[in-house]
DRENDREN-800838 format. One record per residue (C-alpha): residue in three letters; y, x, z. Coordinates in nm, 3 decimals. Layout:
BEGIN
<r><type>ALA</type><north>Y</north><east>X</east><up>Z</up></r>
...
END
This chain:
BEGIN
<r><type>UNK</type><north>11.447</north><east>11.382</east><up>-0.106</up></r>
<r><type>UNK</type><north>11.194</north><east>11.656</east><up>0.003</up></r>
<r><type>UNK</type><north>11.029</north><east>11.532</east><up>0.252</up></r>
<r><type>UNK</type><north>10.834</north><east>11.882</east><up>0.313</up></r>
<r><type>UNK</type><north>10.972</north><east>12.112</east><up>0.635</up></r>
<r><type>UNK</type><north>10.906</north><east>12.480</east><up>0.609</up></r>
<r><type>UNK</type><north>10.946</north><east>12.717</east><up>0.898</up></r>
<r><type>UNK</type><north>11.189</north><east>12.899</east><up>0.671</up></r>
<r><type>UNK</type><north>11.395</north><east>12.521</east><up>0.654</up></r>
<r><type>UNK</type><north>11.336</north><east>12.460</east><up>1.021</up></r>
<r><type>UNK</type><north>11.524</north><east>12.839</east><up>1.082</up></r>
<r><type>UNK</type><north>11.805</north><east>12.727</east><up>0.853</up></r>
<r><type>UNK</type><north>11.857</north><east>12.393</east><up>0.959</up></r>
<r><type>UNK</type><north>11.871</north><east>12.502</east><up>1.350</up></r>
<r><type>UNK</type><north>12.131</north><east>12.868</east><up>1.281</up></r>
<r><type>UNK</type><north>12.333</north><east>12.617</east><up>1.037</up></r>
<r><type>UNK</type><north>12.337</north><east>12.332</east><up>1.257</up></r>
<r><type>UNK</type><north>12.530</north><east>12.563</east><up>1.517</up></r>
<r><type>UNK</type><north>12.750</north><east>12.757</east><up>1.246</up></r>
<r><type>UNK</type><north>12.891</north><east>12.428</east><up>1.106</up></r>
<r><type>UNK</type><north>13.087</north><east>12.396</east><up>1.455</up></r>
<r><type>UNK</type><north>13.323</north><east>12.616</east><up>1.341</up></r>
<r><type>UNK</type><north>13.260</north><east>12.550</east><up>1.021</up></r>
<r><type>UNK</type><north>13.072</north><east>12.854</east><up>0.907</up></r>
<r><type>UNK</type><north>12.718</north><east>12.821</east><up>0.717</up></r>
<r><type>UNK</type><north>12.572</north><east>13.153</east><up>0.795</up></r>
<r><type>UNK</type><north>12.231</north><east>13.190</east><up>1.000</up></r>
<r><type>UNK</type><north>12.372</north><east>13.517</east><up>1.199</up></r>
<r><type>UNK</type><north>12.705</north><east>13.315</east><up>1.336</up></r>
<r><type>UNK</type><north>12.452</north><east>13.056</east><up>1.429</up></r>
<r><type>UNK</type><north>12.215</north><east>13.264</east><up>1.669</up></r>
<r><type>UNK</type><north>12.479</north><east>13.453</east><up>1.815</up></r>
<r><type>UNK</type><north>12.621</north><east>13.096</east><up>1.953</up></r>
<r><type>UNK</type><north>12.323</north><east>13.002</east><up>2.058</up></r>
<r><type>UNK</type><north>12.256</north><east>13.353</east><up>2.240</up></r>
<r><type>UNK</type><north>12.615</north><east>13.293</east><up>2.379</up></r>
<r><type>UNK</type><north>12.485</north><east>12.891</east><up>2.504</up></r>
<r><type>UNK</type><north>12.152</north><east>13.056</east><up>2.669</up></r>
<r><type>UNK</type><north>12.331</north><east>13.396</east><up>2.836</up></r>
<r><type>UNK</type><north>12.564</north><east>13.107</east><up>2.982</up></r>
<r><type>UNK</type><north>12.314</north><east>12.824</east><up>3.076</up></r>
<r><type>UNK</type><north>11.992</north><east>12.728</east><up>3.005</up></r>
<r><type>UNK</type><north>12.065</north><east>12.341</east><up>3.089</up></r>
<r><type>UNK</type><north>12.273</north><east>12.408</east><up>2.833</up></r>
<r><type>UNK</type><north>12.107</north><east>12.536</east><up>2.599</up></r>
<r><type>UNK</type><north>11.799</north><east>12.281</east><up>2.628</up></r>
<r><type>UNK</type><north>12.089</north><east>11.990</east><up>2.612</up></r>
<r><type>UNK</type><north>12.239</north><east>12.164</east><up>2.294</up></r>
<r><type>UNK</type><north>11.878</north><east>12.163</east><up>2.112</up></r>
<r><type>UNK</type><north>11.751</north><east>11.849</east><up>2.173</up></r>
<r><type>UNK</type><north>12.088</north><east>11.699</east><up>2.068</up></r>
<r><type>UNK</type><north>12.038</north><east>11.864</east><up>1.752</up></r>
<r><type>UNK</type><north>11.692</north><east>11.740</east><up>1.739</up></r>
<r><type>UNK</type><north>11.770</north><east>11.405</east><up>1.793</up></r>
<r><type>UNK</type><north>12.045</north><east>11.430</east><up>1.506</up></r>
<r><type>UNK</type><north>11.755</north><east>11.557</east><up>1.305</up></r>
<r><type>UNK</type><north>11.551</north><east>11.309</east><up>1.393</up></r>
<r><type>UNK</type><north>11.794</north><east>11.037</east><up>1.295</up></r>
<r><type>UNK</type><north>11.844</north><east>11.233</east><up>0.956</up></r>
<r><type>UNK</type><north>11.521</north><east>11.203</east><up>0.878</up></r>
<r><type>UNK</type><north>11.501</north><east>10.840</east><up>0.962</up></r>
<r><type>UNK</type><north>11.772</north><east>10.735</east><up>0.716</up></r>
<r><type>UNK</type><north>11.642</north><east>10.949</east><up>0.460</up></r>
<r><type>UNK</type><north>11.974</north><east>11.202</east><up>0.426</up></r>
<r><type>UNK</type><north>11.982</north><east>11.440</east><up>0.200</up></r>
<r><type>UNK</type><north>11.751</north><east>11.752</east><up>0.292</up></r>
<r><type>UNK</type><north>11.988</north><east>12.036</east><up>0.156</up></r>
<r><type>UNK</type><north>12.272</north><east>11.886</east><up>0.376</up></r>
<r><type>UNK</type><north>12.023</north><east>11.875</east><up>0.646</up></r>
<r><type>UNK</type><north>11.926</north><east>12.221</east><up>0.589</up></r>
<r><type>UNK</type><north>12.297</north><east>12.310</east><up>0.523</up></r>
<r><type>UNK</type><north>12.348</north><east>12.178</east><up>0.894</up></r>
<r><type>UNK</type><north>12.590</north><east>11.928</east><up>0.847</up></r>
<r><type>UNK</type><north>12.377</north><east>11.675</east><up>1.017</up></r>
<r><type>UNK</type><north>12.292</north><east>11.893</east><up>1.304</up></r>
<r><type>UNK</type><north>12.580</north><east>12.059</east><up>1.488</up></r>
<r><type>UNK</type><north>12.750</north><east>11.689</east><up>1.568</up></r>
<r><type>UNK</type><north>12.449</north><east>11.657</east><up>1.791</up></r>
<r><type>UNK</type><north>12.419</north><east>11.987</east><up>1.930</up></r>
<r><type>UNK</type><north>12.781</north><east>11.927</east><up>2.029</up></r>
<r><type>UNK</type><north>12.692</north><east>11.589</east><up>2.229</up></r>
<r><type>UNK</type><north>12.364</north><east>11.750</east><up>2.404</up></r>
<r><type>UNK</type><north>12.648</north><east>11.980</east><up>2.567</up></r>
<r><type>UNK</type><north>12.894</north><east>11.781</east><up>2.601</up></r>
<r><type>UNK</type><north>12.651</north><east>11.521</east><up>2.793</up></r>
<r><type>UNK</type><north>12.513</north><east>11.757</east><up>2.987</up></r>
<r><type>UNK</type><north>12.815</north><east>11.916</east><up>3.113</up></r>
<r><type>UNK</type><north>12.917</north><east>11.546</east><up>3.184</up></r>
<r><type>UNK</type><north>12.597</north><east>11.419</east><up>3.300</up></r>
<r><type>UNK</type><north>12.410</north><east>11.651</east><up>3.445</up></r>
<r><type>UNK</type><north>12.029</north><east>11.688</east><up>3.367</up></r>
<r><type>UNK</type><north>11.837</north><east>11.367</east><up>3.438</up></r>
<r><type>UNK</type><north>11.618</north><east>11.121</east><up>3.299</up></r>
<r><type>UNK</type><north>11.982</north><east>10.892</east><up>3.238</up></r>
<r><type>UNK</type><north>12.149</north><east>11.209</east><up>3.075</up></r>
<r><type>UNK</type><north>11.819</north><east>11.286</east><up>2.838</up></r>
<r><type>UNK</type><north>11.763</north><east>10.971</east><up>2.688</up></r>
<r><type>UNK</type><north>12.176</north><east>10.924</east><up>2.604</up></r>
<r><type>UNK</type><north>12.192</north><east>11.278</east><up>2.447</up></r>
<r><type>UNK</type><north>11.899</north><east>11.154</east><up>2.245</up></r>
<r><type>UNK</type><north>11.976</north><east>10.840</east><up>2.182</up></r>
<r><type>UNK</type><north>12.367</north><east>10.929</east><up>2.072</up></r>
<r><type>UNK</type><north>12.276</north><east>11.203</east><up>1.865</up></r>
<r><type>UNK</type><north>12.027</north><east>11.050</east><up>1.682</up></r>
<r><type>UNK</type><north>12.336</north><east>10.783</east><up>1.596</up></r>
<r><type>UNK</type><north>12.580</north><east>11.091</east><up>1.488</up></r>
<r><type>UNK</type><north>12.329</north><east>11.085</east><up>1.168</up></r>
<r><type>UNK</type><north>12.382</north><east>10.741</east><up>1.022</up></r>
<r><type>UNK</type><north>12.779</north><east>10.745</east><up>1.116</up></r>
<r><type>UNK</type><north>12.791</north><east>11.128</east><up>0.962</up></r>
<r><type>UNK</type><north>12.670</north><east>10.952</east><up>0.660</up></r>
<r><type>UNK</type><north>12.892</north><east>10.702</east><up>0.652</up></r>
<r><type>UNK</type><north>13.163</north><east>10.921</east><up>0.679</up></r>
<r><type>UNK</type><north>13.024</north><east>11.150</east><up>0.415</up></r>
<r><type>UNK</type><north>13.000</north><east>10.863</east><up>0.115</up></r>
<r><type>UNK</type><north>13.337</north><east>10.629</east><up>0.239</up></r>
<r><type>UNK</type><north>13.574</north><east>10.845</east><up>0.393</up></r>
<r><type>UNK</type><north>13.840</north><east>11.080</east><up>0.179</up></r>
<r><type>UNK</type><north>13.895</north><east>11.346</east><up>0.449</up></r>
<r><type>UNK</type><north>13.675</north><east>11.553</east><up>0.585</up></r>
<r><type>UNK</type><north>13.510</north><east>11.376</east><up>0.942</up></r>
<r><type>UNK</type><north>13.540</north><east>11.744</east><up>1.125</up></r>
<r><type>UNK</type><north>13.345</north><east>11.651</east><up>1.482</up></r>
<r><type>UNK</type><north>13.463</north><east>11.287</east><up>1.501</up></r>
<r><type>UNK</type><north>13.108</north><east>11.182</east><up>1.510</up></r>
<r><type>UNK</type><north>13.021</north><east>11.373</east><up>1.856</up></r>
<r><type>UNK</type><north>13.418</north><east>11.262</east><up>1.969</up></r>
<r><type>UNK</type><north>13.318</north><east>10.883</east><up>1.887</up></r>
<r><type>UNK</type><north>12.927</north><east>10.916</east><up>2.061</up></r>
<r><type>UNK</type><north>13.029</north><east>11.131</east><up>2.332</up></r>
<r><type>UNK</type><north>13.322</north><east>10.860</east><up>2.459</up></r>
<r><type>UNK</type><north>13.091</north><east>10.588</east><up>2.410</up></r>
<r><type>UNK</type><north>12.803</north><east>10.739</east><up>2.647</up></r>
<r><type>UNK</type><north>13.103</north><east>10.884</east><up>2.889</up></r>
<r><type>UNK</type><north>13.197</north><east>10.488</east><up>2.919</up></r>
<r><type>UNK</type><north>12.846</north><east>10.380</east><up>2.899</up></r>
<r><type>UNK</type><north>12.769</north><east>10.597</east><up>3.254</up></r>
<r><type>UNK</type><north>13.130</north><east>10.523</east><up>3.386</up></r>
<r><type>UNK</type><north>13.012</north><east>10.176</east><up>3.380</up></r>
<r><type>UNK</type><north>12.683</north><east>10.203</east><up>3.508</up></r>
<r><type>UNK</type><north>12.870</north><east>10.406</east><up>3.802</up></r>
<r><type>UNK</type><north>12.600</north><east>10.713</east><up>3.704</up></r>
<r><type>UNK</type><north>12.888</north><east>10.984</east><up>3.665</up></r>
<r><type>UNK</type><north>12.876</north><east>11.254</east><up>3.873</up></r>
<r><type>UNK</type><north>13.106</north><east>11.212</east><up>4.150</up></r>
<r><type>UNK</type><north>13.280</north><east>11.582</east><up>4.036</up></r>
<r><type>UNK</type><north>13.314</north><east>11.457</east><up>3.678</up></r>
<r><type>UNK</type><north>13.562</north><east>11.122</east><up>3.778</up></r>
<r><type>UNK</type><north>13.824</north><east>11.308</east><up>3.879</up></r>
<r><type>UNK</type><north>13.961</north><east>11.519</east><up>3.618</up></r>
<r><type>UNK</type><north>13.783</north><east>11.491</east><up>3.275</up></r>
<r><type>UNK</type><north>14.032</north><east>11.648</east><up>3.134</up></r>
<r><type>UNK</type><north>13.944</north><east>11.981</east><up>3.289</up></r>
<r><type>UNK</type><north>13.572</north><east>11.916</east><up>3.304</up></r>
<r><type>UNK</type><north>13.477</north><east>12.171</east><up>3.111</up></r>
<r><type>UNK</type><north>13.668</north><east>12.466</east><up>3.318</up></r>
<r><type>UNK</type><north>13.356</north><east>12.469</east><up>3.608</up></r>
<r><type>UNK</type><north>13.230</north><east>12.858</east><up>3.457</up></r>
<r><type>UNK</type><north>13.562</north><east>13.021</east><up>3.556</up></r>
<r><type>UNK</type><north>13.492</north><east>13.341</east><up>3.770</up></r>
<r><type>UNK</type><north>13.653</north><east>13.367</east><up>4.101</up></r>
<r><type>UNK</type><north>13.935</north><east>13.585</east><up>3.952</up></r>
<r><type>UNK</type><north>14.022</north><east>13.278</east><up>3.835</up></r>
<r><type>UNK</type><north>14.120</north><east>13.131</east><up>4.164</up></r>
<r><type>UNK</type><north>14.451</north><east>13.223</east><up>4.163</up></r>
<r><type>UNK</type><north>14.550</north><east>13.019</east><up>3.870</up></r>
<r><type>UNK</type><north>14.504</north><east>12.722</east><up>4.040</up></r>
<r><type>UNK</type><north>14.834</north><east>12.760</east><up>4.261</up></r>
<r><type>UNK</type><north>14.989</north><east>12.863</east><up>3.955</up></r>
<r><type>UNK</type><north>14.992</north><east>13.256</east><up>3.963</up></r>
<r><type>UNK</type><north>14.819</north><east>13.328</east><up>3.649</up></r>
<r><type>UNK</type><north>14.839</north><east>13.748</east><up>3.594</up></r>
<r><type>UNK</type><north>14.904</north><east>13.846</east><up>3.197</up></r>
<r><type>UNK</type><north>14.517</north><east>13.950</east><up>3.179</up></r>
<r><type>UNK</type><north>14.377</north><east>13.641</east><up>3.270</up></r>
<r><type>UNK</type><north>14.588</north><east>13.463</east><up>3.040</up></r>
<r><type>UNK</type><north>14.468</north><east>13.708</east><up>2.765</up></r>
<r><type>UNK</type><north>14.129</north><east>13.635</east><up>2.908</up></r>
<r><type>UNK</type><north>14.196</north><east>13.295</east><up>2.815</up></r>
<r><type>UNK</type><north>14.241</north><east>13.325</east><up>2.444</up></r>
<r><type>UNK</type><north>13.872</north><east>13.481</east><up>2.395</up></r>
<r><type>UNK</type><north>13.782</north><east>13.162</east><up>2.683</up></r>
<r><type>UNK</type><north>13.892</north><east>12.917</east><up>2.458</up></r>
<r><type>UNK</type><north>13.651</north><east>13.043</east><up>2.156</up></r>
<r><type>UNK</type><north>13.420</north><east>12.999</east><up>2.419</up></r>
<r><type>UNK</type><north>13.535</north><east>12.646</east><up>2.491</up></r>
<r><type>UNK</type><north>13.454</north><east>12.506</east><up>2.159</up></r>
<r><type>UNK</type><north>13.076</north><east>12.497</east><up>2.299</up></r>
<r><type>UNK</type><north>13.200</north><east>12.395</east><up>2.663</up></r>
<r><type>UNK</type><north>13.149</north><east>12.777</east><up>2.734</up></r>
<r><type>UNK</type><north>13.403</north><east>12.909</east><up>3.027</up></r>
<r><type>UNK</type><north>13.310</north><east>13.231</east><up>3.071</up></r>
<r><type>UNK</type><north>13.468</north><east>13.553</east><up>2.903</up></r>
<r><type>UNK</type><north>13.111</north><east>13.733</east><up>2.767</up></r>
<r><type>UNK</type><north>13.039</north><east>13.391</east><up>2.596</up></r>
<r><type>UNK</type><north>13.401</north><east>13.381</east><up>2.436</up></r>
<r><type>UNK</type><north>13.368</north><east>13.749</east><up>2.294</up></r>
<r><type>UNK</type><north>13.047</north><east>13.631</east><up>2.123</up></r>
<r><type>UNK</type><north>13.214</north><east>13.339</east><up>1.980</up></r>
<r><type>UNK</type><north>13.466</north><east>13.557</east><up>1.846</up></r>
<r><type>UNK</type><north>13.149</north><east>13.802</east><up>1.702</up></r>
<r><type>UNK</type><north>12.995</north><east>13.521</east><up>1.569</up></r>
<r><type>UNK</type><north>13.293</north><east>13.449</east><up>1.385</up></r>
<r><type>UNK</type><north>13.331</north><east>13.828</east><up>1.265</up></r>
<r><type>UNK</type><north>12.977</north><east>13.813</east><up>1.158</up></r>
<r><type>UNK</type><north>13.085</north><east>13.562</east><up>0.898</up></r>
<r><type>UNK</type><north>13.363</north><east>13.690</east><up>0.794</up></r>
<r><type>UNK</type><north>13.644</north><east>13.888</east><up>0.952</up></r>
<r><type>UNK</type><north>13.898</north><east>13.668</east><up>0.805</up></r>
<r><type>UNK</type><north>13.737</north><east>13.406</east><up>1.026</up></r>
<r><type>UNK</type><north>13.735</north><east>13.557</east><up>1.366</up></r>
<r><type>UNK</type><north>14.087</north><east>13.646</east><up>1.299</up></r>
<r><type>UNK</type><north>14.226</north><east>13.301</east><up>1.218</up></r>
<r><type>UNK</type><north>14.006</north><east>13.197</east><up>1.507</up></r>
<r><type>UNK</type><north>14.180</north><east>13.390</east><up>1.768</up></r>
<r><type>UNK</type><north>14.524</north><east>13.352</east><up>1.632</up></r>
<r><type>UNK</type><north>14.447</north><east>12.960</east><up>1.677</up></r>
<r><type>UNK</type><north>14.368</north><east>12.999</east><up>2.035</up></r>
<r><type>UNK</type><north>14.630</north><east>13.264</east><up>2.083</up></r>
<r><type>UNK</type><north>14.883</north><east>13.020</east><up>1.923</up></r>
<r><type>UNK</type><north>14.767</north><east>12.639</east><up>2.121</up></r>
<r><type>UNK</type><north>14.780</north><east>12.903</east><up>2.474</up></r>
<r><type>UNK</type><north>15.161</north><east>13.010</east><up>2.368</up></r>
<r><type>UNK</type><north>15.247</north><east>12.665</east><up>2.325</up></r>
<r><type>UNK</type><north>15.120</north><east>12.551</east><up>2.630</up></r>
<r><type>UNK</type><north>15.233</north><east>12.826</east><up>2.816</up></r>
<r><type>UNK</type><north>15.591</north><east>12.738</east><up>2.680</up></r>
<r><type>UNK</type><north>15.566</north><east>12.372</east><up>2.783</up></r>
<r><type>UNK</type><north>15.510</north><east>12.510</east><up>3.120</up></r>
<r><type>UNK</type><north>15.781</north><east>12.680</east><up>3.129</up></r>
<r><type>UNK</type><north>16.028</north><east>12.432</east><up>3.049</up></r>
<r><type>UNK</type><north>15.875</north><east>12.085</east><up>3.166</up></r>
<r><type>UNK</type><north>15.652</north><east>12.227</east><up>3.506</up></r>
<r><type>UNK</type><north>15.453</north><east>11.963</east><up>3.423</up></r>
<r><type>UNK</type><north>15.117</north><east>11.947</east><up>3.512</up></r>
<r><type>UNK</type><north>14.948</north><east>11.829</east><up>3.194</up></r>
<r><type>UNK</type><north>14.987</north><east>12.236</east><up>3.053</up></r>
<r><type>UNK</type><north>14.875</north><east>12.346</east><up>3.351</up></r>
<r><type>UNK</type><north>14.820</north><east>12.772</east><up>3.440</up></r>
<r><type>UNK</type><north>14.459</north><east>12.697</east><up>3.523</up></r>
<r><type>UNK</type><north>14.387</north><east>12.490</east><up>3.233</up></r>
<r><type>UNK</type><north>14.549</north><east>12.737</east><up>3.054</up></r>
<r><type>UNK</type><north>14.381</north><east>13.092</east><up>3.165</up></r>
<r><type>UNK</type><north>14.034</north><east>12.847</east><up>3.144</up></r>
<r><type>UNK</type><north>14.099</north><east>12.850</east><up>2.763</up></r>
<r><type>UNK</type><north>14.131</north><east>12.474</east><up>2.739</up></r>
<r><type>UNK</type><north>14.430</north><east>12.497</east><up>2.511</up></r>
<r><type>UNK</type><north>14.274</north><east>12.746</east><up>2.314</up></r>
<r><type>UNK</type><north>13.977</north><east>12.546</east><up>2.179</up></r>
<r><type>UNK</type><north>14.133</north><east>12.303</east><up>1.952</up></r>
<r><type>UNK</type><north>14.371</north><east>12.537</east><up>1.850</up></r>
<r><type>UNK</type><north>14.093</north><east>12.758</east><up>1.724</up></r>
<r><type>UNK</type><north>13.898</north><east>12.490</east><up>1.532</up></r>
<r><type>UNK</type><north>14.239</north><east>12.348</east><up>1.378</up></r>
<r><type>UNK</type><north>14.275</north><east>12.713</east><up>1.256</up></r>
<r><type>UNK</type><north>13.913</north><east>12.788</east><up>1.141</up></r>
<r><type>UNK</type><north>13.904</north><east>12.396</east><up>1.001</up></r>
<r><type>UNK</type><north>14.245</north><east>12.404</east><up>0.759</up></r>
<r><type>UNK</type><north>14.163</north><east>12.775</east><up>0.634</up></r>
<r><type>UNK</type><north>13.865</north><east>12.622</east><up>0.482</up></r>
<r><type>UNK</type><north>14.076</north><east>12.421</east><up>0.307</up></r>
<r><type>UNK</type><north>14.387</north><east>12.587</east><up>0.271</up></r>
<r><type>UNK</type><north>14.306</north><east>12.915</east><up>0.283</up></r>
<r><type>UNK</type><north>14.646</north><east>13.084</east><up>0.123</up></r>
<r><type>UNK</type><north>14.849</north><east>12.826</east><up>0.247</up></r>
<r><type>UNK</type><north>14.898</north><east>12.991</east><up>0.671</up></r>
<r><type>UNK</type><north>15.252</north><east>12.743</east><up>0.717</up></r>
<r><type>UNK</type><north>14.980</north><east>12.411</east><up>0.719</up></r>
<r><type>UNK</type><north>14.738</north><east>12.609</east><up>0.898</up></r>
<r><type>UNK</type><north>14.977</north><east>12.679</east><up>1.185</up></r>
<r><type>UNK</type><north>15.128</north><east>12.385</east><up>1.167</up></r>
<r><type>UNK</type><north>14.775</north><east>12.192</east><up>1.228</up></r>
<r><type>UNK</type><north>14.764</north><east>12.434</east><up>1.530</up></r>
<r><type>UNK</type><north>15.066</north><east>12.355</east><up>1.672</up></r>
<r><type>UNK</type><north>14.994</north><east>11.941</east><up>1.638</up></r>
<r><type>UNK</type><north>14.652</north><east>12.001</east><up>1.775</up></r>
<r><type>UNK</type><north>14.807</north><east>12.153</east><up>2.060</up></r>
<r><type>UNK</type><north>15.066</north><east>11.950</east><up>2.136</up></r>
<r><type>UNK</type><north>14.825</north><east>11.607</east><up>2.088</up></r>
<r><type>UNK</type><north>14.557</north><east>11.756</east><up>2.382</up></r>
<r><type>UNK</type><north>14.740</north><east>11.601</east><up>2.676</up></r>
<r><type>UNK</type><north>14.772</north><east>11.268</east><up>2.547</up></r>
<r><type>UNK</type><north>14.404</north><east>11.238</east><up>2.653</up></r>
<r><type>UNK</type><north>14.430</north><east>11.337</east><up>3.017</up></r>
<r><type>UNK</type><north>14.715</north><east>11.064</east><up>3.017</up></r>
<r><type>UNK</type><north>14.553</north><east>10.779</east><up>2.910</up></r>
<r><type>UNK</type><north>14.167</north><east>10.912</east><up>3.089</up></r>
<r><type>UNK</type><north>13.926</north><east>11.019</east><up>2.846</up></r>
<r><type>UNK</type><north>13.860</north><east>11.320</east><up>2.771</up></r>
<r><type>UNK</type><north>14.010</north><east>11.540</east><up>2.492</up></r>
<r><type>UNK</type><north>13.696</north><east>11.687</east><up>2.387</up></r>
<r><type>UNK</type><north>13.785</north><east>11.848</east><up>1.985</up></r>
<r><type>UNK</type><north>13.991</north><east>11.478</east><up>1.932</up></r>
<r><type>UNK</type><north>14.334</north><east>11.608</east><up>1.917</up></r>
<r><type>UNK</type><north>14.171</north><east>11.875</east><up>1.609</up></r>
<r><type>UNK</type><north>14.023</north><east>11.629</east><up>1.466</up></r>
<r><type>UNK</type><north>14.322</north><east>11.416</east><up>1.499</up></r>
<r><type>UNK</type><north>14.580</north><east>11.691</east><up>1.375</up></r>
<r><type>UNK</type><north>14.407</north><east>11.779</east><up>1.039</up></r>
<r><type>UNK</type><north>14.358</north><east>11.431</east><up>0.968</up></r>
<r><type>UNK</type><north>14.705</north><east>11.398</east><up>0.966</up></r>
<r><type>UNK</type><north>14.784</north><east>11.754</east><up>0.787</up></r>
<r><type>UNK</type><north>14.528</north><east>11.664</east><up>0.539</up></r>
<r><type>UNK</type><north>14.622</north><east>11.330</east><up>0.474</up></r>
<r><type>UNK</type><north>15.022</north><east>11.412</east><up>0.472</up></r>
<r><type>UNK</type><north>14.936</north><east>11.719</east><up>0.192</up></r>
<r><type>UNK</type><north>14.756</north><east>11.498</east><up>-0.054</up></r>
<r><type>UNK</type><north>15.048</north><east>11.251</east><up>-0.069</up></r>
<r><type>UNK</type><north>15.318</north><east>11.531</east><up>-0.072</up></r>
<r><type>UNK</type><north>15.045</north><east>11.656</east><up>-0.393</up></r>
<r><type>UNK</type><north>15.028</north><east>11.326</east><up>-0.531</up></r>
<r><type>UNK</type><north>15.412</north><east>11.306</east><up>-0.520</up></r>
<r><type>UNK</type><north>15.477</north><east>11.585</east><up>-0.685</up></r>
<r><type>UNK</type><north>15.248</north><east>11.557</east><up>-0.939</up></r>
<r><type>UNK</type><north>15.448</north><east>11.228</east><up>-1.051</up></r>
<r><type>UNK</type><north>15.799</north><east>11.438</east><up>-1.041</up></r>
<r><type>UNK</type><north>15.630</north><east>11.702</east><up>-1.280</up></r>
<r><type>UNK</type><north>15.709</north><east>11.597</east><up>-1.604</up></r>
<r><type>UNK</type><north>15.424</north><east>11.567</east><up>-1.851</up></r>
<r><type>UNK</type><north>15.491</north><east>11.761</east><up>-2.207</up></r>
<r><type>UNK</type><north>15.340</north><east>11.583</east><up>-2.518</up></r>
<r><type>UNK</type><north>15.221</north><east>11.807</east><up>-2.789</up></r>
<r><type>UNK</type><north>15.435</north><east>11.716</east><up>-3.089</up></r>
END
């Protein structure tokens, strides 16, 4: 391994790092996420980076590979649990030394996963850390009071005050369009509409393709929900949760995640979508919350259900000796 960081590898490793959320390695994607993080909060923003430095940190410790360092696909699991333990959290001394201390674990289990496992890990890593330091604090009774009710909807706090009326269950047909460029946003725990749009331009920037499968995700999981409304009143696909863009999230990285893999193949993609979707709620039910689990969940399952429909058919295709 080179052991040797150049300013040019420190700028790669940092724009990648962010990128690789939604699975894009491309430096521009990367700064306009985290232009969208500091526009929206600069708690944020500060949690986001030294999660990713502690993931570096921890990369460096167990000696990983330095172009899948600089590739980022050591970094963006702990940029993910800087936010996601700050939103949680809050900013204190307790808050800092978990976000470091958890990301700089996301290296050695990212590894793990890298060498053992068959399927891709997506953002289990950050899932797995982030629950563990959620527990850790619920235990040590160092939540904050606002983040023990609902953690399923934790991440809705940026909504605008347009978004009040959602709540009662009024939800207009613009803010629910609102809330398919929300959910983009969402992916980084970002509620607010200017940070969704430059999700969805950081997506365009790396390929149009991207930003379109991206939105169709979110647009797709928000239907769904929307439908379940509908027909079951039920509170777990709530309007608010809804117009916030937290059923548009997981959609969009089940989307952005199975095009990379099968890319002219849109029934799985959609399909991953819909499971995503429909697996969300399950975390609200039994208290933890959802975070990118039921993506991560759903294309384990797609991928895992296409390779033995592949491996099956491959053994009913008969095999033609030459005579």
């Amino acid at each position: 391994m080179n052991t040797k960081l150049t300013p040019a590898c420190w700028r790669d490793t940092l724009l990648h790092s962010f990128s690789q959320v939604l699975f894009q390695s491309h430096r521009g994607c990367g700064a306009l996420i985290l232009l969208a993080i500091g526009l929206e909060s600069i708690t944020a923003l500060l949690g986001s980076l030294l999660g990713w430095g502690g993931a570096l940190l921890g990369a460096r410790l167990i000696r990983a590979d330095s172009a899948m360092i600089r590739a980022g696909y050591y970094g963006f699991n702990g940029a993910l649990v800087g936010l996601a333990l700050n939103l949680l959290l809050g900013l204190s001394w307790f808050s800092l030394a978990c976000i470091l201390a958890f990301s700089a674990l996301s290296a050695p289990l990212v590894q793990l996963q890298i060498r053992r496992w068959r399927i891709p890990p997506y953002t289990s890593a950050f899932v797995l850390l982030s629950w563990s330091a959620w527990l850790l604090a619920s235990m040590l009774e160092l939540l904050p009071i606002a983040a023990i009710p609902d953690v399923a909807t934790s991440h809705a706090a940026a909504l605008d005050t347009a978004m009040a009326d959602a709540a009662t269950g009024a939800i207009s047909l613009q803010q629910w369009s609102a809330g398919l460029i929300r959910g983009l946003g969402q992916v980084f725990f970002l509620g607010s509409l200017p940070a969704g749009l430059l999700i969805l331009a950081a997506l365009a920037l790396s390929a149009p393709r991207n930003a379109l499968w991206g939105l169709a995700g979110a647009l797709l999981g928000s239907l769904i929900a929307s439908l379940c409304n509908v027909l079951a009143d039920t509170p777990l696909f709530s309007p608010q949760d809804i117009a916030a863009g937290l059923f548009g999230y997981n959609g969009a990285l089940a989307a952005l995640a199975l095009l990379q893999r099968f890319p002219r193949q849109p029934a799985i993609i959609i399909a991953g979508v819909v499971l995503a979707t429909a697996l969300q709620p399950l975390f609200g039910i039994i208290g933890l919350p959802a975070f990118t689990a039921p993506f991560v969940l759903a294309c384990w399952l797609i991928v895992i259900l296409a390779s033995i429909l592949h491996r099956q058919q491959q053994k009913k295709t008969p095999t033609h000796l030459a005579p």
